[in-house]
C-alpha positions as a LaTeX table, in Angstrom:
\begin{tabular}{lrrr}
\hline
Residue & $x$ (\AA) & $y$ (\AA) & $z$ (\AA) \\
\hline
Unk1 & $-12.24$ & $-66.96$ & 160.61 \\
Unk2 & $-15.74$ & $-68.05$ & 160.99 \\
Unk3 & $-16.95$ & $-65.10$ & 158.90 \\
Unk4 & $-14.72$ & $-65.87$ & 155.99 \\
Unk5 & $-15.41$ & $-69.35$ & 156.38 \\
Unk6 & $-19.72$ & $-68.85$ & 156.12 \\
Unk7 & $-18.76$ & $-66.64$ & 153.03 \\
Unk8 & $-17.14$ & $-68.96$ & 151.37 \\
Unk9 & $-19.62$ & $-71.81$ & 152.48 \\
Unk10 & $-22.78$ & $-69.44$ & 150.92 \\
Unk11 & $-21.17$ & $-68.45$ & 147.80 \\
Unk12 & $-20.22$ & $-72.44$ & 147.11 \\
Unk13 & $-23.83$ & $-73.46$ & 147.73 \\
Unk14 & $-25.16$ & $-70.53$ & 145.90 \\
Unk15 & $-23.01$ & $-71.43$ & 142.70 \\
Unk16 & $-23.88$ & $-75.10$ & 143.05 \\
Unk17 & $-27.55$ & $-74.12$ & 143.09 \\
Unk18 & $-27.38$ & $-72.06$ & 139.86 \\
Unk19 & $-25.27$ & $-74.81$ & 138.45 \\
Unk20 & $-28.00$ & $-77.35$ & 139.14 \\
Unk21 & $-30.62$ & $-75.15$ & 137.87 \\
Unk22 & $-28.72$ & $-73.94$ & 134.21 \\
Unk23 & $-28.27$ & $-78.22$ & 134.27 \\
Unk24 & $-31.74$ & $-78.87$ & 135.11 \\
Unk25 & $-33.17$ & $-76.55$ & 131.75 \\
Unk26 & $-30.10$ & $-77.34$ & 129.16 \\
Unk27 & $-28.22$ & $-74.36$ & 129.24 \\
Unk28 & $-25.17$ & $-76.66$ & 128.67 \\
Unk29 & $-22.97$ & $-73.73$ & 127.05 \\
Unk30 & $-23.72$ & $-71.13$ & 129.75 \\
Unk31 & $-22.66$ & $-74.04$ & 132.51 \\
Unk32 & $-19.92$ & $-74.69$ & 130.77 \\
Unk33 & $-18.65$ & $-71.31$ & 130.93 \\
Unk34 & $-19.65$ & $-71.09$ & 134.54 \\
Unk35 & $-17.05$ & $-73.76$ & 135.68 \\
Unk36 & $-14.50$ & $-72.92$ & 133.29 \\
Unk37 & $-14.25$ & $-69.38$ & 135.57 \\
Unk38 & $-15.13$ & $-71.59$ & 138.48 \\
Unk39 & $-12.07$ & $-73.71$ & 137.64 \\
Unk40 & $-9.71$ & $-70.65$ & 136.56 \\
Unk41 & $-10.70$ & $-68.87$ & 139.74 \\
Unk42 & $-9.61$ & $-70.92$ & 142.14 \\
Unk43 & $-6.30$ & $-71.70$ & 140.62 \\
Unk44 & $-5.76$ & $-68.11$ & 140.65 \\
Unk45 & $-6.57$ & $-67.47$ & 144.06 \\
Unk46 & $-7.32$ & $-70.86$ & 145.81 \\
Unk47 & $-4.02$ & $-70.98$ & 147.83 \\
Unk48 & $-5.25$ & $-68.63$ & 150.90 \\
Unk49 & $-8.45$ & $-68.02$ & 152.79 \\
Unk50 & $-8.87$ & $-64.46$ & 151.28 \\
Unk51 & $-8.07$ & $-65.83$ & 147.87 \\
Unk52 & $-11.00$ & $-68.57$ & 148.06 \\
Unk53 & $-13.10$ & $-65.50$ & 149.07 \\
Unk54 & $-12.37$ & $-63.60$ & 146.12 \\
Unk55 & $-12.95$ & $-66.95$ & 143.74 \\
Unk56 & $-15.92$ & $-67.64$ & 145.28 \\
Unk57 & $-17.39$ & $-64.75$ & 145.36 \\
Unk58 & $-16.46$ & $-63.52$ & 141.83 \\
Unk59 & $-18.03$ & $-67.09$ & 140.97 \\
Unk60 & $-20.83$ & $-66.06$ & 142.03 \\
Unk61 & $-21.35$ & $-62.92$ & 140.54 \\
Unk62 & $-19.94$ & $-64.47$ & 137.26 \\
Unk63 & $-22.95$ & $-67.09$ & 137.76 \\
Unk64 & $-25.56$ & $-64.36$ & 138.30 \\
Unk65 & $-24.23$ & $-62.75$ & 135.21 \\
Unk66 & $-24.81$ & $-65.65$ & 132.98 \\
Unk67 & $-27.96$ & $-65.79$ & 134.61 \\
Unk68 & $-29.15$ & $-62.99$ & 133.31 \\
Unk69 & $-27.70$ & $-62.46$ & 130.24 \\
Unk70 & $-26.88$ & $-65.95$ & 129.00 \\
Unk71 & $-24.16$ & $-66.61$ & 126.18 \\
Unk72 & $-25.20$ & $-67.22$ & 122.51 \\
Unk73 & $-23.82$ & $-70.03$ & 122.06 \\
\hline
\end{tabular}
């Protein structure tokens, strides 16, 4: 349970960090679509512990996606 828990706790403050940043240098559009999956995630899969993992975690690889290849918008 803690394991799960430290998971879910590093891949919230990772996306929050990457959220901040793509806020911080105007990349409104490529935020945008960063919560929208953030959002759609985890009313797909928020209702257990392993769900929240798997939201989480494909938030953040959804974040370092548009990270690296950001949207034209």
């Amino acid at each position: 349970m803690l394991g799960i828990a430290l998971i879910i706790g590093l891949a919230t403050a990772f996306n929050f960090i990457i959220l901040k940043w793509k806020f911080s240098k105007g990349r409104f559009g490529d935020m945008a679509l960063d919560v929208i999956a953030l959002v759609v995630l985890a009313s797909l899969f928020g209702n257990t512990m392993g769900g929240m993992v798997i939201a989480m975690t494909a938030g953040m690889f959804i974040s370092l996606y548009l990270l690296v290849f950001p949207p034209n918008l």
